[in-house]
N, C-alpha and C positions, 0 to 999 in steps of 0.2 A: 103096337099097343104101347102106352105109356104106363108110366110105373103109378096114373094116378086113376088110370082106369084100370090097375089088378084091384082084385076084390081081397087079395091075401095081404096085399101093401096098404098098410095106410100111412098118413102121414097126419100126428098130433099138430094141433094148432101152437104156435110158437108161447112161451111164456112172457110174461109182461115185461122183466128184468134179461132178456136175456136166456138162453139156454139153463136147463137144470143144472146139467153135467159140469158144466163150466163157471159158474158160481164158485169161488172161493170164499171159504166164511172171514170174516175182517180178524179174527182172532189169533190166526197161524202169522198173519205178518209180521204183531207184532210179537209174537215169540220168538221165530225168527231173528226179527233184530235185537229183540232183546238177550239172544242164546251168542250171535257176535259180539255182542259186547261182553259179554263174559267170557268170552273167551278171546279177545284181546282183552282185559284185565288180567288174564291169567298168564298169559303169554310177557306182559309188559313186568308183571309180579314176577315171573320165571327170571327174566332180562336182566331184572333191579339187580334182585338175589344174588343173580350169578356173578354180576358183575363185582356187585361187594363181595363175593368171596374171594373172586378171584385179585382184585386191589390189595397190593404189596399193606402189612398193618403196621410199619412203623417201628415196629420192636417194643410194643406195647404189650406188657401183658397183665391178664385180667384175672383175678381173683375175687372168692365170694368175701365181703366187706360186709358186715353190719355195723351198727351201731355200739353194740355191746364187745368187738373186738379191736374198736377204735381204741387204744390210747395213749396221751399225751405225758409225758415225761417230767415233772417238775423240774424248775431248776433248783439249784446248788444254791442254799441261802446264803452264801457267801460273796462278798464283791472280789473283784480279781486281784488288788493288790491286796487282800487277808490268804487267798487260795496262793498269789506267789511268795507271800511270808512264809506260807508251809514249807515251801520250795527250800529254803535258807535252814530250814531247821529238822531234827533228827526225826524221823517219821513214827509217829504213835497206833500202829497198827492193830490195838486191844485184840478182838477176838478173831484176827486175819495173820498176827503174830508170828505162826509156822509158816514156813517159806512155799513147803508143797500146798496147805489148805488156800496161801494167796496165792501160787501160782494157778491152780484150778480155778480159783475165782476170776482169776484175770481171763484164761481160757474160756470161761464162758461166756466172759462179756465180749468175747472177739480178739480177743489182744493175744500175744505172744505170751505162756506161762514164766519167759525166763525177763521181762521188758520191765526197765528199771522201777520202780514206785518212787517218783519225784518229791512226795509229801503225801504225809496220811493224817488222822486222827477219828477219835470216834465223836459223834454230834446226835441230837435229836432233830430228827425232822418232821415236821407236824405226827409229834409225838411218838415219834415212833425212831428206837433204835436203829443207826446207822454208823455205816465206817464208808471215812470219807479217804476217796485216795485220788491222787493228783496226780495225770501221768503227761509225758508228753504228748502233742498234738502233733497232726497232720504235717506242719509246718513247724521250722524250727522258734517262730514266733507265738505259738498258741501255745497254752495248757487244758487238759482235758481234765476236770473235777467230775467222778461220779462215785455217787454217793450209794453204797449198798447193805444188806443186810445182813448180819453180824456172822449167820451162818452161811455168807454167800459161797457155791459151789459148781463145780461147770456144770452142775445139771439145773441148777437150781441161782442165780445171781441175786434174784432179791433187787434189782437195781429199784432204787427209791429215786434217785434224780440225776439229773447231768447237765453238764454245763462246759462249753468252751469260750476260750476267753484269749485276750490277746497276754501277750509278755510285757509289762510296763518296765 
């Protein structure tokens, strides 16, 4: 007997496309490819990452910087051969005059409490009370002018301006 004369077997007439069963709908494929590519974007994102983290930074380092913490120093209204005339003359320290209140000044501007004061005097500078002292530079050819605030103190300097300058 064949399986097309059992009366318990039958067998459906074929569908026009093709089997039911075996129909894929067109919408998995492109999930599919579109679920690889996200995930080599993630993978390639991973790659980037890692690698800039792991790249040596140069000895660069980065602090939070706005605009409002930016600022710039006036200079010293003075030209260099008036700042090295100080230099020649006996130094007018007005309200820096005790030796420990200028030494603490000088220590908070960075400087050594005990580091000579080359020339001083007191000046206004856009309006505003200052004591000017002239110390030496870096080099034995500079002078360093900065100009600070009458009560300057190592917590508190007041710096109003600075300025370095050559030795004429």
């Amino acid at each position: 007997m064949q399986p097309s004369d059992d009366p318990t077997h039958t067998v459906a007439p074929a569908a026009p496309g093709g089997a039911a069963h075996a129909a894929r709908p067109a919408g998995n494929t492109r999930r599919l490819a579109a679920a690889l590519m996200g995930a080599a974007a993630v993978l390639a994102a991973v790659g980037i990452g890692t690698a800039a983290l792991l790249r040596p930074s140069g000895g660069t380092v980065s602090s939070r910087t706005s605009a409002s913490t930016i600022t710039v120093t006036p200079k010293v209204p003075l030209s260099g051969r008036e700042l090295a005339a100080l230099v020649g003359r006996s130094p007018q320290f007005g309200p820096l005059s005790d030796p420990k209140r200028r030494a603490a000044c000088l220590s908070g501007l960075g400087y050594p409490g005990s580091l000579q004061v080359l020339g001083a005097q007191p000046l206004q500078i856009g309006g505003r009370p200052a004591v000017l002292l002239v110390l030496p530079g870096d080099r034995p050819d500079e002078l360093v002018a900065l100009a600070v605030s009458p009560n300057c103190s190592a917590a508190d300097t007041g710096l109003i301006a600075d300025t370095t300058v050559g030795r004429p």
